[in-house]
Structures are given as C-alpha cells and as structure tokens.
C-alpha positions as a printed NumPy array, in Angstrom:
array([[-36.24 , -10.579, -18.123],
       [-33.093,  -9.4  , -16.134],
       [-30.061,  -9.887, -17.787],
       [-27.457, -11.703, -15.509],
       [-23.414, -10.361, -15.537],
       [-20.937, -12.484, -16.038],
       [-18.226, -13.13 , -13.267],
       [-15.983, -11.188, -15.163],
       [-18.022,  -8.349, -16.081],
       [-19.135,  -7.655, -12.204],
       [-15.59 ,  -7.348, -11.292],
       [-14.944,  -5.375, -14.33 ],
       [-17.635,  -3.138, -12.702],
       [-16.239,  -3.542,  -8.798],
       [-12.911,  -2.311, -10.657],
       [-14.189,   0.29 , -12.505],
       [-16.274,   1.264,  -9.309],
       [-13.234,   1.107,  -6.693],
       [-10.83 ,   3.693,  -9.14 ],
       [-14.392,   5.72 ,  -9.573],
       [-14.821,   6.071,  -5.39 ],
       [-10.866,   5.576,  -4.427],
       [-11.135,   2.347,  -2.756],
       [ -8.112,   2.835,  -1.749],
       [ -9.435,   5.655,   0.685],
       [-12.693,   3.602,   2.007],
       [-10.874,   0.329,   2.732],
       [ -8.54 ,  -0.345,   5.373],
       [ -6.66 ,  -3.353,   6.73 ],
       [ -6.269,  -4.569,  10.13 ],
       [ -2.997,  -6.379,  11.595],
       [ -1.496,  -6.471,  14.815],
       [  1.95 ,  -5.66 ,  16.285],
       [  4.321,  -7.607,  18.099],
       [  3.148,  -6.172,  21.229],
       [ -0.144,  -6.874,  20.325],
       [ -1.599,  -3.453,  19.621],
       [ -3.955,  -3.485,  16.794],
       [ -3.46 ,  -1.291,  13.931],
       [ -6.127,  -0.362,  11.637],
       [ -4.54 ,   1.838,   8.009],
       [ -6.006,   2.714,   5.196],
       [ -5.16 ,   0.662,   2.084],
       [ -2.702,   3.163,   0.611],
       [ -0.207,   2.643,   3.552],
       [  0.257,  -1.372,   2.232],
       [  3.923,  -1.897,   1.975],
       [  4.929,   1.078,   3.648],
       [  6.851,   1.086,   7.197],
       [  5.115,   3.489,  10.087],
       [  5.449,   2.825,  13.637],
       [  3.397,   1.367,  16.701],
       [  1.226,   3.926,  19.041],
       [  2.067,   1.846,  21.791],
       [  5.17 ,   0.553,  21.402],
       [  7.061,   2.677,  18.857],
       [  8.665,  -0.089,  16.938],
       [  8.964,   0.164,  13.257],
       [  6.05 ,  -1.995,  11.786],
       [  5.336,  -2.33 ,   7.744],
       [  1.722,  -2.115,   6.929],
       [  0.964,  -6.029,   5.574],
       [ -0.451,  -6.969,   2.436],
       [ -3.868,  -8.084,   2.35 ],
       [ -3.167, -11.982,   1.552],
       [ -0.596, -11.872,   4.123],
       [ -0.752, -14.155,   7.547],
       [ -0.634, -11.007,  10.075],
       [ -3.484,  -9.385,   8.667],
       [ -7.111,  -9.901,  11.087],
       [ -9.444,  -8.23 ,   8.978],
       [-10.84 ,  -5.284,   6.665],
       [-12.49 ,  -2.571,   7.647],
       [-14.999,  -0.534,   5.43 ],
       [-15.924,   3.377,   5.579],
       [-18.711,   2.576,   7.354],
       [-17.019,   0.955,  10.024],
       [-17.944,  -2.787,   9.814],
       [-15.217,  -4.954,  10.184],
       [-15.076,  -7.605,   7.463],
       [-13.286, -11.099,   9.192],
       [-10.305, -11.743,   6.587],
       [-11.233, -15.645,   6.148],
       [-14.575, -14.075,   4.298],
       [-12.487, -12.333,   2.146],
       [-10.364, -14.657,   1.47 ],
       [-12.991, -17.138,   0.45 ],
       [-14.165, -14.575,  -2.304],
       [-16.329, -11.938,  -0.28 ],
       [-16.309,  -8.943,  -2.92 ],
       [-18.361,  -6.578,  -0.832],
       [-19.138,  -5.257,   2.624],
       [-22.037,  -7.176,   4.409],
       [-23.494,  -3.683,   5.68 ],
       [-23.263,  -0.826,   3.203],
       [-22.628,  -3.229,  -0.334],
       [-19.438,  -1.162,  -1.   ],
       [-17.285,  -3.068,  -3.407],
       [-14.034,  -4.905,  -1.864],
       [-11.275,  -4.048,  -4.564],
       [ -7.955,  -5.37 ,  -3.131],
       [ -5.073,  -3.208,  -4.289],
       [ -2.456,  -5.089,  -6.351],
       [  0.93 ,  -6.126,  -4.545],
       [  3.58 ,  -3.457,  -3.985],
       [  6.96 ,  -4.348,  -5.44 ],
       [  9.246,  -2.309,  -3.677],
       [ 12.136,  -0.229,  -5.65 ],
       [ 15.191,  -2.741,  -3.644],
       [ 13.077,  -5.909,  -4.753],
       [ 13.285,  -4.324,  -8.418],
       [ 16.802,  -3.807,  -8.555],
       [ 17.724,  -7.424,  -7.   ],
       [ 14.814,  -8.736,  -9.592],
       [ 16.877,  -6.415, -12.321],
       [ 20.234,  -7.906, -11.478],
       [ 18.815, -10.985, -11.049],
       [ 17.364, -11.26 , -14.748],
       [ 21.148, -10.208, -15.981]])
C-alpha cells in the first residue's frame, strides 16, 4: 500500500522543491498598469519599482495576494488565473511544477517606521 503525505509534509516538499529549482526564477506574476499594459516579471522583481514599456511611468511589481495582480505564469508558459491560486492551487495545471509563493517583502523605510514605531 501507498503511503499518503500529510498536508504539511507535501508543502514541506513543494518548499524544499521551489529553493531546490529557484522558484523564484520559473514563476512570474502578471499585473497591469494604469494605462493598461500588461506586465508579466519574474517573482524576484515583487516589491521592487521598474517602469512601463508603454507608458514609462514608475510601476512597483505587486505582491502576489495583492488586488492588481491577473495571474501567474509558469516556465512553461501557461498562465495560471490568480482566483485558482488563491483558492489553494499549489501547482501548474500543465507541467505539475510546484507553486511556492515567495514570502512578503518588508521594505527597509517600512522597517525603520516599524523600528520607531516599537520605541
């Protein structure tokens, strides 16, 4: 007989997987812009500030539970619809690769108002 992971030990092993593979390299998230120009960038760009193709205003690259964001999109190129994902999806529906969404940013102003905050 087969044994059968627990909940917590396949994420364990999605985790373990996504820092094996560099998720953060496969996955990347899809918002749009003001203008309405869509903007696909890999994971590793969340929280940082780049700028639109089309419109060249400053834009910071979303968060994944955040409103602006329309979907994910895999290495392989299948775009995951963020609702699926947000309903506990925890891998791509054509290639299997694991979904490991990277941990929020705190960015180093937030941690000095936090700091000073705490005082």
């Amino acid at each position: 007989m087969k044994d059968q992971l627990s909940k917590e030990e396949e994420l364990a092993a999605v985790l373990v997987a996504a820092a094996a593979f560099k998720t953060e390299d496969m996955w990347m998230v899809k918002f749009r812009c003001v203008c309405g120009k869509r903007i696909v960038e890999p994971f590793r760009y969340i929280g940082q500030k780049g700028y639109c193709r089309k419109c060249r205003r400053g834009v910071v690259v979303p968060e994944v539970e955040d409103e602006s964001v329309l979907g994910l999109r895999c290495e392989c190129g299948y775009d995951l619809p963020i609702e699926l994902v947000r309903h506990g999806l925890e891998a791509c529906v054509k290639c299997g690769r694991g979904v490991a969404i990277p941990k929020k940013k705190r960015h180093g102003f937030l941690n000095r108002l936090l700091a000073l905050s705490k005082r």
